[in-house]
Rosetta silent file (secondary structure, phi, psi, omega in degrees, C-alpha in Angstrom):
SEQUENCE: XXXXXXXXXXXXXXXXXXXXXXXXXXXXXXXXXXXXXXXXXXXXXXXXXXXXXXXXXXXXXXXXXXXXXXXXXXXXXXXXXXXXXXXXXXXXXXXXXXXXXXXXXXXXXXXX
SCORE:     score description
SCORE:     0.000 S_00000001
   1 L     0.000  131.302  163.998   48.865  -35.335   29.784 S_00000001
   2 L   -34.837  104.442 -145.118   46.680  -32.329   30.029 S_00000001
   3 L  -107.809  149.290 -179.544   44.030  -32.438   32.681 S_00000001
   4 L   -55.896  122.068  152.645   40.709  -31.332   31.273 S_00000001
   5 L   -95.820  116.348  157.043   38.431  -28.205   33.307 S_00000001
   6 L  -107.787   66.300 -170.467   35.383  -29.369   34.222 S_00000001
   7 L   -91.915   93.345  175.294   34.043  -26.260   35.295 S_00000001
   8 L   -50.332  -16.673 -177.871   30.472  -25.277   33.741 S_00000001
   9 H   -37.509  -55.579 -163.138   30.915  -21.696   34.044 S_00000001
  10 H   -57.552  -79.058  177.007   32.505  -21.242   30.571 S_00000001
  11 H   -52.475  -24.758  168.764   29.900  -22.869   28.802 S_00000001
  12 H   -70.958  -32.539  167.859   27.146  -21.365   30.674 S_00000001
  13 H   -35.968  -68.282 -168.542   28.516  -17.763   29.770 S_00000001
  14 H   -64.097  -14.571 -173.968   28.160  -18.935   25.831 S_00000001
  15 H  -102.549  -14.375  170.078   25.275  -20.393   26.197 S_00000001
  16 H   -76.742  -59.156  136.304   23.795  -17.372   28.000 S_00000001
  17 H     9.697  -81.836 -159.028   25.563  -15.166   25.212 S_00000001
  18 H   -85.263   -6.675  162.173   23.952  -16.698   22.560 S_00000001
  19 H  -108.205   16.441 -176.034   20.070  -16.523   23.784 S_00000001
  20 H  -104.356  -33.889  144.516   20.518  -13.004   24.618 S_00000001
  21 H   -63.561  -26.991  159.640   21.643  -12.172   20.794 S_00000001
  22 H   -61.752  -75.806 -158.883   18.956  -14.518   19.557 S_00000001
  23 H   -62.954  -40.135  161.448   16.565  -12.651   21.609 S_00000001
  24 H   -50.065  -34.248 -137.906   17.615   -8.991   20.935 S_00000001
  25 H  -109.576  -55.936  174.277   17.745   -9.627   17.172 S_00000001
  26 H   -53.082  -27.251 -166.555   14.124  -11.213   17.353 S_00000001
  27 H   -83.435  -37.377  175.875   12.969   -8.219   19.548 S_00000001
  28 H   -58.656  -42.073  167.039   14.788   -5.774   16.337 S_00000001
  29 H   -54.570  -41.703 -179.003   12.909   -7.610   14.183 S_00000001
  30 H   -76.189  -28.572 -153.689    9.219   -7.995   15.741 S_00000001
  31 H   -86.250  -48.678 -163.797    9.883   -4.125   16.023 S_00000001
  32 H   -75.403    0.764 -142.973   10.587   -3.456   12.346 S_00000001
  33 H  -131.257 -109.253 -156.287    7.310   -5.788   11.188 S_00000001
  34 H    -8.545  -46.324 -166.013    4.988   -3.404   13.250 S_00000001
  35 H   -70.866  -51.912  148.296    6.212   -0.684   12.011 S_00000001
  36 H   -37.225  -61.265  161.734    5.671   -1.875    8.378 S_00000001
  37 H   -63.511   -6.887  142.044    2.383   -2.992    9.329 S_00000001
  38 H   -88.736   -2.594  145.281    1.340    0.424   10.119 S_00000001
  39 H   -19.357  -85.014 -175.014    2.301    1.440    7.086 S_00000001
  40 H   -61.516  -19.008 -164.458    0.607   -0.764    5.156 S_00000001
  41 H   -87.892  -37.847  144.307   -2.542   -0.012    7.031 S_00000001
  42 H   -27.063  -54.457 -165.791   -2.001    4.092    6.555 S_00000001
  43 H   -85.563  -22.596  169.940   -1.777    3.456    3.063 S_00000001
  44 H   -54.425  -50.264  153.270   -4.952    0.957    2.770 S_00000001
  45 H    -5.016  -80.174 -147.195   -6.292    4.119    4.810 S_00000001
  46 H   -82.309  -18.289  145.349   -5.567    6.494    2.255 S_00000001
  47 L   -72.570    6.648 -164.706   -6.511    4.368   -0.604 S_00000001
  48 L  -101.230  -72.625 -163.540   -9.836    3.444    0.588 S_00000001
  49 H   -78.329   -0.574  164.421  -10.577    7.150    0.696 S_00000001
  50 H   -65.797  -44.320 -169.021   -9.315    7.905   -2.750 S_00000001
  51 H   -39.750  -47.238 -172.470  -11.652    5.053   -3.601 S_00000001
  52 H   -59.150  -41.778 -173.483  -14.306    6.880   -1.933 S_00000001
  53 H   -70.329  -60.506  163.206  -13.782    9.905   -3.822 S_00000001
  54 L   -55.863  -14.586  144.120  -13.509    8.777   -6.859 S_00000001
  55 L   -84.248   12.424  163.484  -16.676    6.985   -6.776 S_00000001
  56 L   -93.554  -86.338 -166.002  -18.929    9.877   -5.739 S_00000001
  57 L   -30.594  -14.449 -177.960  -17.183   11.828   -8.544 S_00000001
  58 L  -118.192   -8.687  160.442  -17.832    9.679  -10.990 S_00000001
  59 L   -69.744  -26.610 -177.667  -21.955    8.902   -9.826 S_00000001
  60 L   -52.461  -15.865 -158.384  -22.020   12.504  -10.367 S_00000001
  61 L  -136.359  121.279 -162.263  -21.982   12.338  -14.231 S_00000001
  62 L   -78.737  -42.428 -156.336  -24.537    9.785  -15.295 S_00000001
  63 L   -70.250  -48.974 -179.684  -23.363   10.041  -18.987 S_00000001
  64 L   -86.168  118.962  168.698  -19.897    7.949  -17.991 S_00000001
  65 E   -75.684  159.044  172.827  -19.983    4.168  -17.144 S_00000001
  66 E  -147.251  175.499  171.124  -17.549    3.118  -14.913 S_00000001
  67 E  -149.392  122.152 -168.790  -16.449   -0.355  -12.897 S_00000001
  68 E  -111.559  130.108 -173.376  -14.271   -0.141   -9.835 S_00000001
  69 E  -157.885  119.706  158.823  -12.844   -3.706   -8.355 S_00000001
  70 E   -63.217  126.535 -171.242  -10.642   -4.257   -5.954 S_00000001
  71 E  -142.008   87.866 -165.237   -7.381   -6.513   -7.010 S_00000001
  72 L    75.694 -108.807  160.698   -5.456   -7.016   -3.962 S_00000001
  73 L   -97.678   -5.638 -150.756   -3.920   -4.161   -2.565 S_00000001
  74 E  -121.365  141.628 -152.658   -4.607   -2.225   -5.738 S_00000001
  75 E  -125.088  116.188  167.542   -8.058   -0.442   -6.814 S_00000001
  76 E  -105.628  150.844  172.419   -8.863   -0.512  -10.694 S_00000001
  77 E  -146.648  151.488 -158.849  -11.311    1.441  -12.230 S_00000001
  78 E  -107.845  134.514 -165.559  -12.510    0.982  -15.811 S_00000001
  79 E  -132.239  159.720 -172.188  -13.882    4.214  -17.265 S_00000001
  80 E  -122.432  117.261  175.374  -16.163    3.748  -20.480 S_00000001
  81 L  -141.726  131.387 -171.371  -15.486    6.945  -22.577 S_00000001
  82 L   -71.492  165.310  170.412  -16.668    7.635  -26.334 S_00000001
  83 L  -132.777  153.953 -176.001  -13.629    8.906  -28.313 S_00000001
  84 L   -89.442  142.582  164.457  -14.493   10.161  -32.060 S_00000001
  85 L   -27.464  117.742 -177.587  -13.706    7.863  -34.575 S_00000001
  86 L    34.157   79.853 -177.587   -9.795    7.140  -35.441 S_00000001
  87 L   179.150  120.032  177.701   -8.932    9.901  -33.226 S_00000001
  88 L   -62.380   11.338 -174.830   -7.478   10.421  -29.836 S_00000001
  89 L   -84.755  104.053  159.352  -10.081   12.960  -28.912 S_00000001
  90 L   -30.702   89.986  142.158  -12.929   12.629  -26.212 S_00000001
  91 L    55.298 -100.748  170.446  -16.145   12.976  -27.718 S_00000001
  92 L  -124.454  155.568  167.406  -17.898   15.681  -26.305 S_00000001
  93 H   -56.581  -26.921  141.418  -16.483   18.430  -23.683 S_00000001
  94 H   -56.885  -39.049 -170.212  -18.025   17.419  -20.894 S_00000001
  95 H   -63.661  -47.028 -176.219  -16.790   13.650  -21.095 S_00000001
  96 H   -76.508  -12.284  145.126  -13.220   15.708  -21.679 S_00000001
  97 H   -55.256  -35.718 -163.381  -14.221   18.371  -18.684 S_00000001
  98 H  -103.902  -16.339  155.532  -14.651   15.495  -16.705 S_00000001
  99 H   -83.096  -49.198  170.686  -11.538   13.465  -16.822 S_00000001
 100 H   -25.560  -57.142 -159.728   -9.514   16.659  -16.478 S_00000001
 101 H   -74.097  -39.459   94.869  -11.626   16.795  -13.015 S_00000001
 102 H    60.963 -103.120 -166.324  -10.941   12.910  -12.622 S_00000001
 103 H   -55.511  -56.396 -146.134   -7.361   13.073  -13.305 S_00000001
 104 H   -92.866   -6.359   98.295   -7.065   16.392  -11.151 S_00000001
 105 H   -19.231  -62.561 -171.696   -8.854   14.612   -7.900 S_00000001
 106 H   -63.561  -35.961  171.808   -6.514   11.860   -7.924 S_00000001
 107 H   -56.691 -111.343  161.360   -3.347   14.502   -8.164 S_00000001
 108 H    12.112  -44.749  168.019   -4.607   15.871   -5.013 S_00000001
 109 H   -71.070  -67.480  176.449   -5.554   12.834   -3.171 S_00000001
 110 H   -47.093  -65.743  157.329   -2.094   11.634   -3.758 S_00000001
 111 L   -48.166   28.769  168.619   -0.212   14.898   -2.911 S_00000001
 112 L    69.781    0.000    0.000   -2.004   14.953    0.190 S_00000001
């Protein structure tokens, strides 16, 4: 019959082993979250000041209603613009000067 080692050594290795790969993997991990949350906080950043923009630009022109609401991470804004009757056309040329300049603000904020 075999005799048995009862030596702790072995098992103490593996069990040393195995919290030091637990702990590295948690340390890769905790690392990677951080980074992601500055991210997210850069881009909250940069959407905050789009936000910004686009609501002075659009108190500028008294003529357009607008409604701006935050929905999560995500910033809608509701623009109230006449269009002529059964027709895809803006109104008058300012209300259509002024979504070009609109639309052409946000292209800019986004491309940096």
């Amino acid at each position: 019959m075999a005799r048995r080692s009862s030596r702790p050594w072995p098992a103490f290795v593996d069990l040393f082993s195995a919290l030091f790969i637990t702990a590295f993997a948690g340390f890769v991990l905790l690392t990677g979250k951080t980074d992601i949350e500055v991210k997210k906080a850069e881009i909250r950043a940069r959407v905050d000041t789009i936000n910004t923009r686009l609501k002075s630009l659009l108190n500028e022109n008294d003529e357009v209603d607008f409604n701006a609401q935050r929905q999560g991470d995500e910033i809608v804004f509701d623009l109230y613009i006449q269009f002529q009757k059964d027709s895809d056309k803006i109104k008058t040329r300012e209300d259509r000067q002024f979504v070009h300049k609109i639309a052409k603000q946000i292209k800019t904020s986004i491309d940096g």
